[in-house]
N, C-alpha and C positions, 0 to 999 in steps of 0.2 A: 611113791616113785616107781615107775616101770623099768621093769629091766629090758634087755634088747629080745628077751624071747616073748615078750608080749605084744611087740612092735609089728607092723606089717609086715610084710614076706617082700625082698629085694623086687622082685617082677611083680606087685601088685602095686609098692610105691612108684617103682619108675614108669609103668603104666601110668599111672592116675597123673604123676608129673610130666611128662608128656602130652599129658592132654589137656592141663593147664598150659605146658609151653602153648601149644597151637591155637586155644583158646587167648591166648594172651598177644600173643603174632595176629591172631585175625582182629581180634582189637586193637591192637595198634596201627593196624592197614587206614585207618578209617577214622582216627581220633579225631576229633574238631577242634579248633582254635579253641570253643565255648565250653569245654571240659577246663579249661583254667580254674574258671571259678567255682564251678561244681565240685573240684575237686580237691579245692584251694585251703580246705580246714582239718585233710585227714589224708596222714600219711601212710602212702601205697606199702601194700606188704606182696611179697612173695612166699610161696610152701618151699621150707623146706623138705627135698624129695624124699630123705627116707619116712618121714612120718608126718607130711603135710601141713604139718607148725608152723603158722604165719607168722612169719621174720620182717621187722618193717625196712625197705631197702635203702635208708640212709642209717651210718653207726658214726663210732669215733674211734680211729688211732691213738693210742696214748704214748708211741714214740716221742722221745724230746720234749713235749709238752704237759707231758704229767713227771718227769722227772726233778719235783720239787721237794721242799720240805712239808710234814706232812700238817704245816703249823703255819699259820701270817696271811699274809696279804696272797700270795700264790696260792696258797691252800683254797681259800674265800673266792679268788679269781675261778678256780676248777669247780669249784661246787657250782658259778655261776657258768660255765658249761655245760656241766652235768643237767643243770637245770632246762638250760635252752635245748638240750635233746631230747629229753623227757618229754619236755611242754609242747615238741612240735610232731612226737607221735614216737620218735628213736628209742633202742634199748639196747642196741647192741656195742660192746666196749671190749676191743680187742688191746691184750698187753701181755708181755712176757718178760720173762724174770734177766734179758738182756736187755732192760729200758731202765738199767738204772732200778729207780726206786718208786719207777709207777706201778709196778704190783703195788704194793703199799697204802700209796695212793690212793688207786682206785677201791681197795679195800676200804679203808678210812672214811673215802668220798659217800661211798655207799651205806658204809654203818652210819655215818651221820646223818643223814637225812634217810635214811629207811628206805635203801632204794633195792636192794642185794637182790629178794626174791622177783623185785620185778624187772629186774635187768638180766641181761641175755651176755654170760660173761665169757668171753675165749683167752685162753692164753697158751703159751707154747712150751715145747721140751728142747732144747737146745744141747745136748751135753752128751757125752758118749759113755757106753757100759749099761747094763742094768742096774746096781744099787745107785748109780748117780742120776739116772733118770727117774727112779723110783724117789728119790728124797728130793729132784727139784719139782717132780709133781705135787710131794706135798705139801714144800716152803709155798708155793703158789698159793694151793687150798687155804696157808695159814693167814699168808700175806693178802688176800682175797676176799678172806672172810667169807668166803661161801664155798657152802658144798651139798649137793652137787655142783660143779664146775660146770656152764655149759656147754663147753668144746675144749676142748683140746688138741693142739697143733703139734704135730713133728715139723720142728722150724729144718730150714733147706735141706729135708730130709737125711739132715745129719744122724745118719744109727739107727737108720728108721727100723732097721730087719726086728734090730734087740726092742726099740722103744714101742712096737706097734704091742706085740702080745701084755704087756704092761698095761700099755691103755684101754686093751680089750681087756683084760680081767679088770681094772677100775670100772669099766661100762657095764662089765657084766654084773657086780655087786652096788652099783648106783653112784659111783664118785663121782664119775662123770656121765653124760647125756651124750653126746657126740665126741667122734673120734679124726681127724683130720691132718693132712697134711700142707706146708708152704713153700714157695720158696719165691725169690724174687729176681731174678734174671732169665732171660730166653734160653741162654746157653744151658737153663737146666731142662729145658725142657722135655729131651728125647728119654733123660733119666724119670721123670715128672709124668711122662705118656706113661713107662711100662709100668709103674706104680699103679698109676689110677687102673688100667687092665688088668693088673695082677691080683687088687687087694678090692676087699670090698669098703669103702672110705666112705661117711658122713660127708665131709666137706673141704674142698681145696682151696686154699688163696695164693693167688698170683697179682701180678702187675698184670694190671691193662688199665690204657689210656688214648684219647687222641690221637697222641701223637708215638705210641706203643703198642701196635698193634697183633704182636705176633701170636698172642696167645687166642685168636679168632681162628689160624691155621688149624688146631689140630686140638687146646686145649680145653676151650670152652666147648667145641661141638661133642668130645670125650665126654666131657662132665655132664652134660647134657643127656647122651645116652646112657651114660653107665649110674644115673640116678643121685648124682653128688653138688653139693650145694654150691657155691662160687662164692668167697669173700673176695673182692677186688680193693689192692692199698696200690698207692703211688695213682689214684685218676688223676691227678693232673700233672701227669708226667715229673716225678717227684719233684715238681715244685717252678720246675722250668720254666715249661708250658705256661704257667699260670703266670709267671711273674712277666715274662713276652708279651701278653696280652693284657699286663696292667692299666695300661695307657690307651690302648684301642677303645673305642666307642664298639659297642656293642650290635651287632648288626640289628637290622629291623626284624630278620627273622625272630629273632630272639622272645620275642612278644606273643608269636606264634604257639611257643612251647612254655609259656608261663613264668621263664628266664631273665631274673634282672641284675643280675651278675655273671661275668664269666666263667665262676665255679660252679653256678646253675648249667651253666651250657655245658661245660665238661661232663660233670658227674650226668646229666643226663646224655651226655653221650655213652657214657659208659653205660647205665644202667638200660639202654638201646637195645642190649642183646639181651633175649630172654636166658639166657642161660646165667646171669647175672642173678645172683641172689640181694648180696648188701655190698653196699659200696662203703668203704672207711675211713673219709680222709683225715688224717690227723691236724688236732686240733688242741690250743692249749687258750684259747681266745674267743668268748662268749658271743660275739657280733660274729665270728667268723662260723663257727658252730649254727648257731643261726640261722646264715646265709648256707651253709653245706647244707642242713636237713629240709630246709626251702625246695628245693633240689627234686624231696619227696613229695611234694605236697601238690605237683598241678601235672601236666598230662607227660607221660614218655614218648614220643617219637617212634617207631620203628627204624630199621638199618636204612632202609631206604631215603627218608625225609636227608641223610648224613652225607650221600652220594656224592653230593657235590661240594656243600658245606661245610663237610669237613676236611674238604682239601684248603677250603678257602680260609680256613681259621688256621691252620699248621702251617699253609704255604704263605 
């Protein structure tokens, strides 16, 4: 396990990601329709910035839907989740120990099918004080069954001041791999800007969607230059968005971008901006699962192809 002093130098990662962004921007200028298929059996990853780890860009939320027993017919139903993310390239499984008993869960789901070293796990610190951060870090690890951890969130930057040097001493002796903050409303945002400028941070999640766009102003182009990764939860406008355009027919474009759902056309709007790492929408339903990491699997768009389009899906 490497610790953080053997990792790149902050200005040598965010170089080298940078130069994937623009690399990634000039290919998307230019996509073809005929990259569907080419591109149709292997699910797109992105580096993450601080050490160019390729993260594949659809994961799963375990909010509400991993909140089961860890035993029956629900349990069986989640393995067959786990399995369709797996199977379509995903690793990444974001949860925290405010989900109820999807830590648990996802610990259980993983030691039973042998999935733990090869899944990409994040979960968050929610709690105020230093010893209650320090012990919900480690109820996680237990309930998780794995360690190292591979991210760890300070959730709405509750205590972040006390909880960040905590996570930085787990990072520095190998508990965890990344260090990161979340939150999910715009109003946090101006709080959520001087963070990411003040601290040196692995990875932020925010809302962004559609029909959510604030975090394009100021938050993604931050993270971008300041070398930090983007988990994106709420793509389809938690939930809204999606269930509004249950009923609509799918426009023609849609075909265009290798989309045959309207949760394909979301998440790839999201995943639109290169500063987009993984997208996460939650999921407790194996067709649904599925259909989300499909999402990954055929060509992204640039901002541009959205111009118009995506006024026309929201309005």
């Amino acid at each position: 396990m490497k610790t953080r002093e053997h990792e790149p130098s902050f200005d040598a990662s965010r170089a080298r990601f940078l130069r994937a962004l623009l690399a990634a921007a000039s290919a998307a200028v230019a996509w073809p329709a005929t990259t569907a298929k080419a591109n149709k059996s292997t699910m797109l990853t992105r580096p993450i910035p601080r050490t160019a780890e390729p993260l594949p860009v659809i994961g799963c939320g375990t909010y509400i839907g991993f909140d089961v027993d860890d035993a029956g017919p629900d349990f069986e139903r989640l393995r067959a989740v786990l399995r369709a993310l797996v199977e379509s390239g995903g690793r990444v499984l974001d949860s925290s120990p405010m989900y109820g008993r999807a830590e648990r869960v996802t610990g259980a789901l993983l030691a039973r099918d042998g999935l733990a070293e090869r899944a990409f796990v994040a979960t968050k610190i929610w709690t105020s004080g230093r010893d209650a951060g320090a012990q919900q870090l480690e109820a996680s690890m237990r309930l998780l069954r794995k360690r190292p951890l591979d991210l760890v969130q300070i959730h709405n930057l509750l205590d972040w001041r006390t909880h960040l040097p905590t996570l930085r001493e787990a990072q520095r002796t190998g508990e965890i791999r990344y260090v990161g903050v979340s939150h999910y409303t715009p109003s946090a945002y101006r709080e959520l800007e001087a963070v990411l400028r003040a601290e040196r941070l692995d990875f932020v999640q925010i809302n962004y969607a559609m029909d959510d766009r604030e975090a394009e102003e100021r938050i993604l182009p931050l993270a971008a230059d300041r070398g930090v990764a983007v988990l994106v939860n709420r793509p389809f406008g938690g939930g809204g968005l999606l269930r509004r355009l249950a009923d609509r027919p799918l426009p023609a474009w849609s075909s265009e971008i290798g989309a045959t759902s309207w949760a394909q056309v979301l998440l790839k709007f999201t995943l639109s901006h290169p500063a987009v790492t993984c997208v996460i929408p939650g999921s407790g339903n194996p067709s649904h699962m599925a259909d989300n990491a499909a999402a990954g699997l055929g060509p992204i768009p640039d901002a541009s192809f959205w111009k118009e389009r995506a006024a026309q899906v929201v309005g």
